[in-house]
VMD Tcl script that draws the C-alpha trace (Angstrom):
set ca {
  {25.65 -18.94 13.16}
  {23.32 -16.29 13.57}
  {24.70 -12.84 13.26}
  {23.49 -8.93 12.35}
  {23.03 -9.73 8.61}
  {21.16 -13.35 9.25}
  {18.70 -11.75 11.22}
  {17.74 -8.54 9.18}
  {17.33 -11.12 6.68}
  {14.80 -12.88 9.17}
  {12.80 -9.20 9.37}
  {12.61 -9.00 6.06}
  {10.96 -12.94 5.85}
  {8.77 -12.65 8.47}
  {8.31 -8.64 9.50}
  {10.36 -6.64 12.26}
  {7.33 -7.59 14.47}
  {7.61 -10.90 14.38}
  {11.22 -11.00 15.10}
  {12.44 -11.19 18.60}
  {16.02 -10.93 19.19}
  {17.02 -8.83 22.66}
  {17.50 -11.16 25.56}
  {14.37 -10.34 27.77}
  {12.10 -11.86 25.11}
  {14.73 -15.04 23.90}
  {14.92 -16.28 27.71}
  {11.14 -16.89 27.96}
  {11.98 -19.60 24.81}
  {14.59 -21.00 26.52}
  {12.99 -23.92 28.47}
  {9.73 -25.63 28.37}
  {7.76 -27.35 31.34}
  {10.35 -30.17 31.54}
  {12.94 -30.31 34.27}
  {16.08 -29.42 32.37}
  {18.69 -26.76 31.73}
  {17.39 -23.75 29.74}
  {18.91 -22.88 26.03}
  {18.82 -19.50 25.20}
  {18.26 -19.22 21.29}
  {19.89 -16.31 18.92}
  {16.27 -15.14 17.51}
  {12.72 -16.18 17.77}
  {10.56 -15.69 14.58}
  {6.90 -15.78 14.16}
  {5.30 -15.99 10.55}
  {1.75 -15.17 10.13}
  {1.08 -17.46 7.27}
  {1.97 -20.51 5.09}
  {4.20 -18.88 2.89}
  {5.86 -17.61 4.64}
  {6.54 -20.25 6.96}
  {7.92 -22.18 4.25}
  {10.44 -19.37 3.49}
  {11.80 -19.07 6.73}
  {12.05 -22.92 7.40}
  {14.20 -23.22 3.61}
  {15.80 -19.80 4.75}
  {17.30 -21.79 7.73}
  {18.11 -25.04 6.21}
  {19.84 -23.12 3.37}
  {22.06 -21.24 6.66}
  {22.53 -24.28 8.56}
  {20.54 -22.69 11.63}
  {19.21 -25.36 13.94}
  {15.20 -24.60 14.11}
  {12.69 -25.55 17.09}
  {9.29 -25.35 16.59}
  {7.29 -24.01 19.73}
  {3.27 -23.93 20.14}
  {2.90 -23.05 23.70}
  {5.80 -24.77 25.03}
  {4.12 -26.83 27.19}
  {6.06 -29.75 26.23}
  {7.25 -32.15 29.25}
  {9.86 -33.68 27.86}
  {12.07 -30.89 26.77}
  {11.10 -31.47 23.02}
  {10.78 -27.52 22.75}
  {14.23 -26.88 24.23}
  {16.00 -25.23 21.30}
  {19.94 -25.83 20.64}
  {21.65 -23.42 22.06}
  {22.04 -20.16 19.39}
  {19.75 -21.51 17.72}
  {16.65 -20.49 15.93}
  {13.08 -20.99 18.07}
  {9.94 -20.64 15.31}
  {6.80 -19.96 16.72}
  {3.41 -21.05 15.48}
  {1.18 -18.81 17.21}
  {0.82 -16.49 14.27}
  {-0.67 -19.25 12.79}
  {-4.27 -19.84 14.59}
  {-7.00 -19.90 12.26}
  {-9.41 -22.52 12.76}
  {-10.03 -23.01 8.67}
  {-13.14 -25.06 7.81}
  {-15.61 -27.11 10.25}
  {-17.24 -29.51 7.81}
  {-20.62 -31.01 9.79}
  {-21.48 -32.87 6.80}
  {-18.45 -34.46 6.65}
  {-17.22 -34.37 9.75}
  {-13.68 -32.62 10.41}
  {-12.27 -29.69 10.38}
  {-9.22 -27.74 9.46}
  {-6.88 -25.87 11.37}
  {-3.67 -24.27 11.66}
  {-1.30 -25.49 14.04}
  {-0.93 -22.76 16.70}
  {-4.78 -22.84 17.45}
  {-5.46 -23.88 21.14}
  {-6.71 -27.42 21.45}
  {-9.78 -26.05 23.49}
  {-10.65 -23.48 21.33}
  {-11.49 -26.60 18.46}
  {-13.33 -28.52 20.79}
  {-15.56 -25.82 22.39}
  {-16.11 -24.64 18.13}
  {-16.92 -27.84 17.20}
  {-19.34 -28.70 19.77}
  {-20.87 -25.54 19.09}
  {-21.82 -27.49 15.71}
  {-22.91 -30.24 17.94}
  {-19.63 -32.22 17.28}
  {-17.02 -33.48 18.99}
  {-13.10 -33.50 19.44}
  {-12.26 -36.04 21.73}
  {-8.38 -35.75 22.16}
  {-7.82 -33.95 25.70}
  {-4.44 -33.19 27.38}
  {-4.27 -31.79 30.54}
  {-2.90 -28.52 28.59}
  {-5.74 -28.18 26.70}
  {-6.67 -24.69 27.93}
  {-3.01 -23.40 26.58}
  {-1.64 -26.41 24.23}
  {-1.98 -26.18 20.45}
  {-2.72 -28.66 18.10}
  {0.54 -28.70 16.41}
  {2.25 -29.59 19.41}
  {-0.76 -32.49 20.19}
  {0.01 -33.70 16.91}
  {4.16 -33.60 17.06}
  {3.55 -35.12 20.66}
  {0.64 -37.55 19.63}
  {-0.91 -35.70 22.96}
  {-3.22 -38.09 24.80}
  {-5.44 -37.01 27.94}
  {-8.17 -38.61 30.28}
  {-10.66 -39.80 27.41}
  {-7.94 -41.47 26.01}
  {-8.89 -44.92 27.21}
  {-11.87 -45.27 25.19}
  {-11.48 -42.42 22.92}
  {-8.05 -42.96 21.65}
  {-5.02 -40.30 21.41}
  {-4.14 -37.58 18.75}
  {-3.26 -39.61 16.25}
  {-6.81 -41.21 16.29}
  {-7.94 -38.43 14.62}
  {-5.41 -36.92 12.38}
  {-6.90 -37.60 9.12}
  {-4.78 -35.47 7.12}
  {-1.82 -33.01 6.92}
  {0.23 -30.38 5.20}
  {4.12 -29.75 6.35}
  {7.28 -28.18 4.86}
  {10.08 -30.31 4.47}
  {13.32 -29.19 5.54}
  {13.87 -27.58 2.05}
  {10.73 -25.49 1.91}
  {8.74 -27.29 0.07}
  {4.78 -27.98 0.81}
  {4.08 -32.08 1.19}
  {0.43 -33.28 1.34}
  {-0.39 -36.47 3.19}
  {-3.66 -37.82 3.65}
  {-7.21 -36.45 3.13}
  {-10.37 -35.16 3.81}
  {-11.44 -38.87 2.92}
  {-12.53 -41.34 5.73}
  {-10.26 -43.57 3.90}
  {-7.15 -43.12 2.01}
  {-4.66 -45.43 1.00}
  {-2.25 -43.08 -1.67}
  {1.28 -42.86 -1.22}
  {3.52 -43.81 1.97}
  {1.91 -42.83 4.98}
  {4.01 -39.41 5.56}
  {1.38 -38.65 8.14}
  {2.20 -41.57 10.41}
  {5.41 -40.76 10.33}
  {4.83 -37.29 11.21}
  {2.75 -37.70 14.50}
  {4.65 -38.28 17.48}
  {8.15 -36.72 15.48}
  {8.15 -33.87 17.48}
  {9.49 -31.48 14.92}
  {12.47 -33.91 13.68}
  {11.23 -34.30 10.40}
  {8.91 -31.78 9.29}
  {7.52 -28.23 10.17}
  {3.13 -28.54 10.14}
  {1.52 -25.97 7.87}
  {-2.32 -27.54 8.56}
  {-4.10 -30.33 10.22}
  {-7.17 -32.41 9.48}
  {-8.99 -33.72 12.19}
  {-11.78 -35.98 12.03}
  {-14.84 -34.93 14.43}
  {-17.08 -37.65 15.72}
  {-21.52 -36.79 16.78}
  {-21.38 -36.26 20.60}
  {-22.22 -38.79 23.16}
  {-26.12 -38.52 23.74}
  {-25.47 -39.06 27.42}
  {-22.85 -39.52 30.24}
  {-22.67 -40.50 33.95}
  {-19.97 -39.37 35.91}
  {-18.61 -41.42 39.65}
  {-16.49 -41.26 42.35}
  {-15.45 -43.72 44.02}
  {-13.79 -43.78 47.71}
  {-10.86 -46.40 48.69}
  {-9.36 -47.10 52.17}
  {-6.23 -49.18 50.47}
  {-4.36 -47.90 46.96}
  {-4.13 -51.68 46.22}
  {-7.70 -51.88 46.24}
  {-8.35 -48.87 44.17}
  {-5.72 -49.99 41.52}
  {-7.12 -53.31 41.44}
  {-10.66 -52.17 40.98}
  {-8.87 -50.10 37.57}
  {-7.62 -53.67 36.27}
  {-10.94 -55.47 37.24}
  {-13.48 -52.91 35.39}
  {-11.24 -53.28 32.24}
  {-11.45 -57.22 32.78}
  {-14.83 -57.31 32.69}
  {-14.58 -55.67 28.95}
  {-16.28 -52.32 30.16}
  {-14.57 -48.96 28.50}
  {-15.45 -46.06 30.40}
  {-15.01 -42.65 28.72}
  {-12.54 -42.11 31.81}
  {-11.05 -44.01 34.27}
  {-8.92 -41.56 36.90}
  {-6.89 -42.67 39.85}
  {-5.67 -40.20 42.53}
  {-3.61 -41.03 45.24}
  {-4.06 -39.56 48.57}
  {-1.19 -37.30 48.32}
  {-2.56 -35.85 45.45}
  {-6.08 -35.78 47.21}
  {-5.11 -33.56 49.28}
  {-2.96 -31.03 47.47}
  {-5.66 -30.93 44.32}
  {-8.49 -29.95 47.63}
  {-6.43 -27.85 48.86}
  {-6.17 -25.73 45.40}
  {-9.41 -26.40 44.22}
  {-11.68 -26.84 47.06}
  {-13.83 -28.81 44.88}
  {-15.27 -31.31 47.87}
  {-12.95 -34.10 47.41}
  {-12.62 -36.76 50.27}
  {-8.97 -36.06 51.85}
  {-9.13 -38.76 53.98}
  {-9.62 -41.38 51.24}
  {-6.16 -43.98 50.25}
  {-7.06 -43.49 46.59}
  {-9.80 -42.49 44.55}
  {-11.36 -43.35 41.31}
  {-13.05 -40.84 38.67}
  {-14.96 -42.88 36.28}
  {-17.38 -41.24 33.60}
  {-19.30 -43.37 31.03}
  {-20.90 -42.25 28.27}
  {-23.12 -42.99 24.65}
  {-26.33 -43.84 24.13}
  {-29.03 -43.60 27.53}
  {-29.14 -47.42 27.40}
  {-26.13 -48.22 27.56}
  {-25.06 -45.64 30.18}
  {-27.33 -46.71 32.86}
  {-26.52 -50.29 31.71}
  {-22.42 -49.62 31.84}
  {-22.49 -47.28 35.07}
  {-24.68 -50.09 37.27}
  {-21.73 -52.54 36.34}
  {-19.51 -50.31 37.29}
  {-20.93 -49.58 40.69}
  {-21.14 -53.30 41.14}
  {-17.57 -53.78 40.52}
  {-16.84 -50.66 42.60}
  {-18.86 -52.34 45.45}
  {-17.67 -55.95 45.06}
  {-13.71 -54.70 45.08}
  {-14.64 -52.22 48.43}
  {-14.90 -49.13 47.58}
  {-15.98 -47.10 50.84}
  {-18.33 -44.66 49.44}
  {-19.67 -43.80 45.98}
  {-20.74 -40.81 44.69}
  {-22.71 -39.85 41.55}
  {-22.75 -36.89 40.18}
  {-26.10 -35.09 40.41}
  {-25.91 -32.50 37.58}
  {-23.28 -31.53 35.01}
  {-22.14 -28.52 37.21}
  {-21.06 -31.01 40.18}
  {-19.41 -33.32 37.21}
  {-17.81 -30.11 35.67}
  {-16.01 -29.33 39.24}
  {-14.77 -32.91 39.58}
  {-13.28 -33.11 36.21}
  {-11.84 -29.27 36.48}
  {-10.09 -30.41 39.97}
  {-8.99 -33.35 38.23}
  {-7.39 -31.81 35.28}
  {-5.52 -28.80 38.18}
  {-3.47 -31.92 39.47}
  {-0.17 -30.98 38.30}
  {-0.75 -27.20 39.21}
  {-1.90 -28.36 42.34}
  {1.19 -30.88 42.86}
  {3.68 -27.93 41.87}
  {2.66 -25.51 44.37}
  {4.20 -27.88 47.28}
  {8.01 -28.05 46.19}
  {10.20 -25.90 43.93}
  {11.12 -28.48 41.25}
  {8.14 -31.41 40.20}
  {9.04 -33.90 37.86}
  {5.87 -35.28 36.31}
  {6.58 -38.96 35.01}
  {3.91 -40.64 32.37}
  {5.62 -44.36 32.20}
  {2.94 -46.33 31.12}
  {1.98 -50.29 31.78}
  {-0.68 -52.87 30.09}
  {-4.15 -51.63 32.27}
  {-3.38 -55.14 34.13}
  {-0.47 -54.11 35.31}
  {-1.58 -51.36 37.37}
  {-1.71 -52.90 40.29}
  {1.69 -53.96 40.27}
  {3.05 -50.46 38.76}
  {0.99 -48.68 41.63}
  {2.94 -51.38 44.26}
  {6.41 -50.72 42.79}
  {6.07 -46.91 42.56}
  {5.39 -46.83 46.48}
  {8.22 -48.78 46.88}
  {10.00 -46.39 44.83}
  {9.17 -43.45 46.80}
  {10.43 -45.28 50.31}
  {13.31 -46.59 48.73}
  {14.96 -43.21 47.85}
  {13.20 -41.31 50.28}
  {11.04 -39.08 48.10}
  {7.50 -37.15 48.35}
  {5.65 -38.99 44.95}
  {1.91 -38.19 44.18}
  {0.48 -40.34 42.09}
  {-2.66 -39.56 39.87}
  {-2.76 -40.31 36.12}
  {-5.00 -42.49 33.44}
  {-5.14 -45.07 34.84}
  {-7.99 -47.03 32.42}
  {-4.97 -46.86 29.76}
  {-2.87 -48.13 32.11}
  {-1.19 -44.29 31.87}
  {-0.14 -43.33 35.55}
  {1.82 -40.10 36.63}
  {4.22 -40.48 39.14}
  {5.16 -36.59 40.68}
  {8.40 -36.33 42.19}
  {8.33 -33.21 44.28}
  {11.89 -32.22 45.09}
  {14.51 -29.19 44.89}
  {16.66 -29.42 42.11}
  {19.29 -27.12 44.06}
  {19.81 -30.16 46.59}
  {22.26 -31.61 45.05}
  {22.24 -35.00 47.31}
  {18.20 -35.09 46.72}
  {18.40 -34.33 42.77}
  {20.91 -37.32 42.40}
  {18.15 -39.43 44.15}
  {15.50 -37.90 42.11}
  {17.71 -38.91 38.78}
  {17.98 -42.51 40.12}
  {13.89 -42.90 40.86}
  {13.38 -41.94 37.47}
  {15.76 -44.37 35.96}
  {13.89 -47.04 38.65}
  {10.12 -46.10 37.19}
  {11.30 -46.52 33.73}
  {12.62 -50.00 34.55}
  {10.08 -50.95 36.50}
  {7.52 -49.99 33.56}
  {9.75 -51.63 30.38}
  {9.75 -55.07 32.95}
  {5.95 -55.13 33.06}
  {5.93 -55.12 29.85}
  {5.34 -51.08 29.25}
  {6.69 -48.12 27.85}
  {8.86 -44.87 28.66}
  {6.27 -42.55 27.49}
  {2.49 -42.83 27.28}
  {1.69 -39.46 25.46}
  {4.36 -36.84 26.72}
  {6.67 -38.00 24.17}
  {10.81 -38.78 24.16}
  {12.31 -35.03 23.79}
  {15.61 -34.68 25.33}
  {14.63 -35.93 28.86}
  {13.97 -40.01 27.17}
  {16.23 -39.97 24.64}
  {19.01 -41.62 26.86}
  {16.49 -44.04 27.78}
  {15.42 -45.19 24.37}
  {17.65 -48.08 23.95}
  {16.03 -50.02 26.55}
  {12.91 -50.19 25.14}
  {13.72 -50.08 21.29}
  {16.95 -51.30 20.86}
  {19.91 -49.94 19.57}
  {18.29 -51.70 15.91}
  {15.45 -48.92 15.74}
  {17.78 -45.96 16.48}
  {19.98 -46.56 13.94}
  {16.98 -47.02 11.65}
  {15.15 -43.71 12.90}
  {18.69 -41.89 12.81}
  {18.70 -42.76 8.65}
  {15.50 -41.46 8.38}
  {16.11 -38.50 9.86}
  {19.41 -37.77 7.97}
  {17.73 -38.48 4.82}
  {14.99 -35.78 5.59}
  {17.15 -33.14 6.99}
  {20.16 -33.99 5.73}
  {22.04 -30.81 7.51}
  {20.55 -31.70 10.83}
  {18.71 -28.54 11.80}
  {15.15 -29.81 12.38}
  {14.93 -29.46 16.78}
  {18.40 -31.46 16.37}
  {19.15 -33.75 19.77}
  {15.60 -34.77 20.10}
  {14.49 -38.43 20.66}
  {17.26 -40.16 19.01}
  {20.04 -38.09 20.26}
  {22.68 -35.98 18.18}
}
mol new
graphics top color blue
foreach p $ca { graphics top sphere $p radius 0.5 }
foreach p [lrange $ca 0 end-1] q [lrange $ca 1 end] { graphics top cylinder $p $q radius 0.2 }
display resetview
């Protein structure tokens, strides 16, 4: 429980300015950019370096205070919801970006720097970070890495994880554990870091991250493509992939989504259209001009309407930008959006992009539909009031029907927005009761008193 004396104990850890503890400044840690009920924590704490950090996570273990770690708390599954009373430890004191190595190729960083902030440094050595959420102007790399974050250059790029060469994290005790290296290869030890990514806080709190960097692609071409039937559009996503081509991205917008995104970015997009298609290739000249006039065949041969190139990298910059405003485009319309990331095998998208319009007229709900859909990663966006009761019970049930629908086409719950609180419920059906058992051992032999973000992906 945290009292008077726990949390002068706190100041004198961390500093009286990086202790927050009146109400005004707990309630704005109380929820994250899932749809669910609020927690208000006891105290928020912010240490400014490693030590430190250490201290305070031991401090808490050692006073049986339940601990969530928070970047920028842009988490969409409610995996930065902290217990109730409990104790929410921010990372944004912790934002040094420590070593680019261009020889070598990575780079070092603390985890509450901004996952833009990397990639624009590193390409200011004429390198490149690939991983891109859709939060990348605000998310920070310690929440990428506890999510394993993906984004729209996942399909041929890969996810956070890809690129996580190496890290450094406190165990529930205090103490610093090292797991991989600055090494292309490494093969020492179990592989803590594996089992770090995607944990979302459960097992460990990150100190540093290594990230491997990659040269830059030497050139890019970037398409739209217009579509007077979704089916056509989704097939086209299925039939590029088929013919072993592996754009950079491959982006599907729905015409609801058309139109809202145009309407808040007035970047020129085609309102009229069913469905649209962003597709951007990239690597060496050769094979860009080879790769994008197979794509425009395919485009052609499945009937797309119209398709437009990009002339420069300022039209290609306001496509993409428009692209990536989607789900602040989306949640201007209704009070409560539920953004969904169920994902499918990429030949399935046809059939996911049938079953979620179904969806929508079966329980009578507004649901734009954009996502990646190259990875076979779509978004389904409920928009909805939560404070209709009738319509929120509806809501629930559509969400329990695109999780079905996914996990029968041979999918998964969660593509890169992780499990949290919001999927834990729903974990069973996809790993069996077998794996939860196993995960809940794990995590009581790492934090044997619980306190790591407790109720988070396998439950209590």
């Amino acid at each position: 429980m945290v009292n008077a004396a726990i949390v002068k104990q706190l100041k004198e850890l961390v500093g009286v300015q990086n202790v927050f503890d009146n109400k005004a400044d707990r309630v704005t840690y109380a929820y994250d950019a899932a749809v669910l009920e609020p927690q208000l924590p006891a105290v928020v704490v912010r240490p400014e370096n490693s030590e430190v950090l250490g201290r305070v996570v031991a401090f808490c273990n050692q006073e049986r205070l339940s601990v969530t770690v928070r970047g920028a708390g842009t988490n969409l599954s409610g995996g930065t919801i902290p217990q109730l009373g409990g104790v929410v430890l921010l990372t944004n004191g912790l934002n040094r970006i420590l070593e680019i190595n261009s020889e070598d190729m990575y780079a070092v960083v603390q985890p509450g720097v901004i996952t833009a902030q990397l990639a624009a440094a590193v390409e200011a050595k004429g390198l490149f970070y690939p991983p891109d959420p859709g939060s990348q102007a605000v998310s920070t790399l310690g929440g990428n890495v506890a999510e394993n974050a993906g984004g729209l250059r996942g399909l041929k790029y890969g996810v956070t994880a890809d690129y996580v060469m190496g890290l450094r994290f406190y165990d529930v005790e205090g103490n610093l554990i090292k797991t991989g290296s600055r090494t292309v290869k490494c093969a020492t030890g179990y592989n803590l870091k594996a089992l770090m990514i995607g944990s979302e806080g459960t097992l460990g709190v990150l100190d540093e991250i290594i990230l491997k960097l990659i040269p830059p692609p030497r050139a890019r071409k970037s398409m739209l493509a217009v579509f007077d039937q979704m089916e056509r559009a989704s097939q086209t996503v299925a039939a590029i992939i088929a013919h072993h081509i592996v754009p950079a991205t491959l982006e599907f917008l729905d015409n609801f989504t058309i139109r809202a995104v145009e309407d808040f970015s007035h970047a020129g997009l085609p309102v009229e259209a069913a469905a649209i298609l962003l597709v951007e290739v990239d690597g060496h000249p050769g094979q860009v001009a080879e790769e994008s006039e197979q794509v425009e065949a395919i485009l052609k041969q499945m009937g797309a309407k119209d398709i437009q190139v990009a002339r420069d990298d300022a039209q290609r910059d306001r496509i993409w930008a428009a692209r990536r405003s989607a789900l602040s485009a989306l949640a201007k319309l209704k009070p409560t959006v539920v953004l969904e990331d169920a994902t499918v095998p990429r030949s399935k998208i046809p059939a996911m992009v049938h079953a979620l319009q179904d969806i929508a007229r079966r329980f009578d709900l507004a649901i734009g539909t954009f996502g990646h859909a190259g990875d076979g990663n779509l978004h389904p966006t409920i928009l909805t009031d939560k404070r209709d009761k009738g319509e929120w019970q509806r809501v629930e049930a559509a969400i329990e029907a695109i999780f079905d629908e996914a996990l029968a086409l041979g999918g998964t719950l969660s593509g890169e927005h992780g499990t949290g609180l919001a999927k834990a419920g729903f974990l069973k059906k996809e790993t069996g009761q077998g794996a939860i058992l196993l995960s809940r051992r794990i995590k009581s032999a790492l934090d044997p008193n619980h306190i790591l973000n407790p109720g988070k992906i396998i439950g209590a």
